[in-house]
N, C-alpha and C positions, 0 to 999 in steps of 0.2 A: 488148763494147766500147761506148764510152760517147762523148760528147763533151766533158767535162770530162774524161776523161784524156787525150782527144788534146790539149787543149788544154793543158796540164799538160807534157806533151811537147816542146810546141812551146815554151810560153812558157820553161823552163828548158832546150833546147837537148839533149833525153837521145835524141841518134842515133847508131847503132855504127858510123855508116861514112858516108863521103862522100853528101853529096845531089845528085838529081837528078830534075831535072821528067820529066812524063810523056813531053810531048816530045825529051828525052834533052840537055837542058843542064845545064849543071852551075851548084850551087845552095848560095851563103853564104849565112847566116843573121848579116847585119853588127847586125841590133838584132831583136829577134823584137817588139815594138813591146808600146804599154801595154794590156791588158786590158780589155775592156767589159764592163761588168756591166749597160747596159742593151741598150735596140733598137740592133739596126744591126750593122756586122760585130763580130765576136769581138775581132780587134788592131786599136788607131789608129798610124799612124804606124810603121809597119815599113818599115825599110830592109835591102834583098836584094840581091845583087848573083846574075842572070842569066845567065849565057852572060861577056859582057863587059859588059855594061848594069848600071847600077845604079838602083835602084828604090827610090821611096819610094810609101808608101798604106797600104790594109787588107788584113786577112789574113782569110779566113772559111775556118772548121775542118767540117767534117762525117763523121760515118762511113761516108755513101756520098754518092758527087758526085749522085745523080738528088735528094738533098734539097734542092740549090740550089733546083730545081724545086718539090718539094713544100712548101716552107717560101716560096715564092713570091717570092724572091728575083730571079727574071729580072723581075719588070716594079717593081721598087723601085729607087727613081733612087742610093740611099742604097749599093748594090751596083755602082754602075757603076765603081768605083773602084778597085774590090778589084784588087789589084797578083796574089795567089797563092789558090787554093783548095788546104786540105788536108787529104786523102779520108784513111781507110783503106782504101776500095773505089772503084776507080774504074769504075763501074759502066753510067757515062751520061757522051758530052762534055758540057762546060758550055760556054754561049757567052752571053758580053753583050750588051747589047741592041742595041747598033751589029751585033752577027753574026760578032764576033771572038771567038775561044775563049778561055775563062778560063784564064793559067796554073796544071796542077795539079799539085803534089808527093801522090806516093801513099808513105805512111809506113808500111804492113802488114808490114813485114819490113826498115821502118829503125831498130828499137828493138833494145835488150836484153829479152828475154822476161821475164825474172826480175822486170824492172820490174813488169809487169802483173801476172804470179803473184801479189807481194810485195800492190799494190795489192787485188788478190781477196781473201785473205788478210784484208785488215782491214776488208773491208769484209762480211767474212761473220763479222769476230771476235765475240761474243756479251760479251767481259770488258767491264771497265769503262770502260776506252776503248780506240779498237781496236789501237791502236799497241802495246799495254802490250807484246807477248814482243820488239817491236822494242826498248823502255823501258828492258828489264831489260838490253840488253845492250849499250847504250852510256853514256857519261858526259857525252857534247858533242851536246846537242840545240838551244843556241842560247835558251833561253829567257829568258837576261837581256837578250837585245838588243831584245825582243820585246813583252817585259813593259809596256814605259811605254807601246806600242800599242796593247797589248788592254789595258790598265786608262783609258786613255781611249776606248776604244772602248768597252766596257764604262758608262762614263761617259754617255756620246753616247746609246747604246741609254735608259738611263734618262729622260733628256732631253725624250727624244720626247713622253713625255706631256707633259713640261714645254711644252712647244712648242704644244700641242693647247691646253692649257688657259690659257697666255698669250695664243691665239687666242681662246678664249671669253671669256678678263678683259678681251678689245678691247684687248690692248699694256697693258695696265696693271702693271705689274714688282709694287709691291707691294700689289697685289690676288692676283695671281698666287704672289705666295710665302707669301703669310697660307695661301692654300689648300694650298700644295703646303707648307710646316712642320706646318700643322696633321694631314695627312694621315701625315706623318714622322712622329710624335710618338704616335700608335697602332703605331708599328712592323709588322709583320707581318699579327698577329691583328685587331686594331683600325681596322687603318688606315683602310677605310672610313666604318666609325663616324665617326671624326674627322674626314674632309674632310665626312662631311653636317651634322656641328657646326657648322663651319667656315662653309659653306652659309650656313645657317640664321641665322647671327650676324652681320651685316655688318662689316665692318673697319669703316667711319665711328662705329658705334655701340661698337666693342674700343675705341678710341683714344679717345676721351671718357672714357674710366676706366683708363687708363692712368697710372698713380700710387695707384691703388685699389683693391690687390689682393684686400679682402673683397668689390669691386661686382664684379671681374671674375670672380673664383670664382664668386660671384651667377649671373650670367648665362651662364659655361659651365656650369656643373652642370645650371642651368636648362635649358638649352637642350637639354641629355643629356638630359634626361628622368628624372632624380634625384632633383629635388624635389618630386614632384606626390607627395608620403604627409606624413602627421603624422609628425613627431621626439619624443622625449625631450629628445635632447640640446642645448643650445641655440645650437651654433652651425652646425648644420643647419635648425633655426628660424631664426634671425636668416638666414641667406641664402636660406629659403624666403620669407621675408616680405620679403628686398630685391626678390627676384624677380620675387614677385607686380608691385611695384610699376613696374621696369620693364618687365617683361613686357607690359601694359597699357599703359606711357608709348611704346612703341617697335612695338605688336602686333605681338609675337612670337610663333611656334608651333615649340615643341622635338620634335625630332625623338624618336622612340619607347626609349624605356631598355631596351626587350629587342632593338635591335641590339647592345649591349655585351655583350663577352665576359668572363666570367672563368674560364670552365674548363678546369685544365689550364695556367692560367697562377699563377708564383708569386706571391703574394700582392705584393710590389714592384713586380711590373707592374701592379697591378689600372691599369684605365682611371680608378677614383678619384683613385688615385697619379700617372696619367700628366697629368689633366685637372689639378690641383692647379699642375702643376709645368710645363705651358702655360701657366696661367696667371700664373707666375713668370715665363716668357719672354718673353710679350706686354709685362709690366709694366717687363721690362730695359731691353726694347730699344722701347718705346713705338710696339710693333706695326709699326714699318718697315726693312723690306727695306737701304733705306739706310743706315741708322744703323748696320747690321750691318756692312755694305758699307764705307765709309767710316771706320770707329774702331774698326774692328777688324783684325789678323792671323788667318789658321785659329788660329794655336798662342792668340792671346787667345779664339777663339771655344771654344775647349775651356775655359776657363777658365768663360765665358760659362754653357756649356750645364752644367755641373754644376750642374744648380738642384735647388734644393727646394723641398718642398712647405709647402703654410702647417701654422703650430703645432698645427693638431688633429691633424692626419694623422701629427703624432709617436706617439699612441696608439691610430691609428685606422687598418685597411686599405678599410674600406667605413663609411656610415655607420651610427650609433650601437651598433656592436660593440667593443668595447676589444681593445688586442692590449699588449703589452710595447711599450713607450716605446723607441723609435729615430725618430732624423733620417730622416728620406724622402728622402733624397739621391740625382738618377741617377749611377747609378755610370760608371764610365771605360768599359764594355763599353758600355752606352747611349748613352752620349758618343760612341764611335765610329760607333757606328751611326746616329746623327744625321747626322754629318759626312759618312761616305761616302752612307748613302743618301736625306739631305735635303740638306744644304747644299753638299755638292758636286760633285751633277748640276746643280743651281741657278747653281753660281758657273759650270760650264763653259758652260750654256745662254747665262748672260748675257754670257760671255767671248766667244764666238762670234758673238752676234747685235750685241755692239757692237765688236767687230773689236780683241779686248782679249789677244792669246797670250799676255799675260804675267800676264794672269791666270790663263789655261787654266795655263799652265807650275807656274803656283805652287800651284796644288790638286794638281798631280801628284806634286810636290816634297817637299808636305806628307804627302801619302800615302802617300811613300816613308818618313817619318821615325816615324809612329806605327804601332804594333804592329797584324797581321794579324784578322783573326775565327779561331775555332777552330769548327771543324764537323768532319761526318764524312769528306765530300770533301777537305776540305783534309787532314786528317790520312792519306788516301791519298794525293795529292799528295806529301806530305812522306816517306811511307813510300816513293814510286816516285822519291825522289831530287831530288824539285824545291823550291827554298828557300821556305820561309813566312816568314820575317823580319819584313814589313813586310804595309800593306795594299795598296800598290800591289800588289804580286805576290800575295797573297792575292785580290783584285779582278781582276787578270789572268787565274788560274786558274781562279775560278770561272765566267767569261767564256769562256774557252777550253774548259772543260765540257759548260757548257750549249749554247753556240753553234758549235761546231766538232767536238769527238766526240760528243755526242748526235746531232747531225746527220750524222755520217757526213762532214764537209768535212773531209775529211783533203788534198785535194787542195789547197785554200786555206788548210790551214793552214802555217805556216812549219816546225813541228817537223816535220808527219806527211810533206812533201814533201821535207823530208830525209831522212827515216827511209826513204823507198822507194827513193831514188837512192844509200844509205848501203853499197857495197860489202865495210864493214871485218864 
């Protein structure tokens, strides 16, 4: 027995039969009150109704009342409040620090067993998430109501670095998004690499060359660490020898060229290709945040992000190797993945810190409207019955993956707390 399933219990109301305190009064549950997930009691604002008394305050849950004690709760002013204590063991009276007794509801034998069974059960499942043999044998798990939830919540978690590192740009929005695009724009493998580019290149010195996409090539490549060898060819010359020049005008130092990856990636991603087609971005949107922000829709910023790379990189995947002549264009799978995991943990960051829900609303909205990612999880997902449509709900699941059945929070989650109280 645990304290998250008593509390679990308590908060969805799952008792066989009439309550009653230890004292032997009888015990409605008019609102079991809102949940706390930090310090201090477990429920705020619960209303009970006593004997004939009705009751408002907090609720504090334990597996044995002696833990009032040991969790030191009698000398915390923060507990004198508590309206009910509820044990599974009532092991030890409780008393407040006036020297009145806590009232306690002992719940050991007010449940349905099956409940707890069911809970054990998944939380010893070893499959891929724990709930699955519940999965396979229902239709109604509630997952679209849920959905636009955890894909903002999902959203919010990304955020947070955003938050940390608009804390280190000193509030500066697009300071903060030069770093946090340019880190996007390595995707996965890269991503590092690119925010220490990023780093390394100040925005004041991007936007001086913004309209000048052979200087701004120049000084990204430069700065990768790409150009420090002799060329053949000579528009790797011509942008080593811009380099030089402002490398010198601006004393710049590029970060080391064997942080870039190319192993194991196809040729289309190379960081070549990717750095190329940054610096088609910088050059669109003249490196601000704003200009994004303002004269654009998501559905124009997809427009936006299908860039390409400059004309050598039609025959070129790395410098001075030939390959077959194709447009370097990111494709719509890149596009999306720009949008959900650069620009639109960005737009909710900044939806949030200038008290903006409609724009939070409208990054949801849009997410709902462009097609999912395809992965291995999702396409279990999609095999255990749950829709991939879209990327909101692709974003939700994978959210609900990682952060609720890898963790075992089946009790917070909405589906698996169904699934245990699920009688049919």
């Amino acid at each position: 027995m645990n304290e998250q399933f008593l509390s679990y219990l308590w908060k969805y109301r799952h008792f066989s039969q009439e309550l009653k305190t230890e004292a032997g009064d009888p015990l409605t549950i008019i609102h079991p009150g809102e949940q706390n997930a930090d310090s201090g009691p477990d429920f705020f604002n619960a209303r009970l109704r006593i004997g004939s008394t009705t009751w408002a305050g907090n609720v504090e849950i334990h597996v044995n009342a002696s833990d009032w004690y040991r969790h030191g709760h009698h000398t915390d002013l923060a507990y004198d409040h508590a309206i009910l204590h509820v044990v599974f063991e009532a092991d030890r009276t409780v008393y407040h620090r006036n020297g009145e007794p806590v009232q306690t509801l002992v719940i050991r034998d007010q449940f349905p067993s099956w409940i707890f069974d069911r809970y054990q059960q998944m939380m010893l499942n070893q499959q891929w998430i724990p709930c699955m043999n519940q999965l396979l044998n229902t239709q109604d798990y509630g997952f679209g109501l849920w959905a636009p939830a955890l894909a903002l919540e999902r959203l919010e978690y990304k955020s947070g670095s955003i938050s940390q590192l608009f804390t280190r740009c000193a509030n500066d929005w697009e300071e903060a998004f030069y770093l946090h695009i340019a880190s996007s724009f390595g995707f996965k493998i890269n991503s590092l690499p690119f925010e220490l580019l990023a780093k390394s290149l100040p925005l004041k010195i991007v936007r001086r060359y913004c309209g000048n996409i052979f200087q701004l090539e120049a000084l990204l490549f430069g700065q990768a660490g790409m150009l420090n060898q002799e060329f053949t060819d000579q528009y790797p010359r011509d942008l080593r020898q811009e380099y030089l020049f402002l490398q010198d005008k601006y004393s710049l130092n590029p970060v080391s060229a064997a942080i870039w990856k190319f192993l194991r990636l196809r040729p289309s991603n190379f960081p070549t290709i990717r750095i190329s087609q940054f610096a088609n971005f910088l050059n669109i949107t003249e490196a601000r945040f704003f200009n994004l922000l303002e004269s654009c829709s998501l559905k124009d910023d997809m427009e936006v992000l299908k860039l390409a790379a400059s004309a050598y990189w039609d025959t070129h995947y790395v410098f001075g190797k030939l390959a077959v002549n194709r447009k370097k264009t990111l494709g719509l799978s890149g596009v999306k993945l720009l949008i959900i995991n650069g620009l639109a943990p960005f737009l909710i960051f900044y939806g949030q810190e200038k008290g903006q829900p409609a724009l939070c609303e409208g990054v949801l909205n849009f997410l709902e409207q462009i097609d999912g990612e395809i992965n291995a999880d999702i396409d279990r997902w999609k095999a255990a019955g749950f829709p991939v449509d879209n990327a909101l709900q692709t974003q939700a699941l994978i959210h609900l993956k990682h952060f609720y059945c890898d963790k075992k929070r089946c009790l917070a989650c909405r589906i698996g707390s169904r699934l245990l109280a699920d009688q049919g």
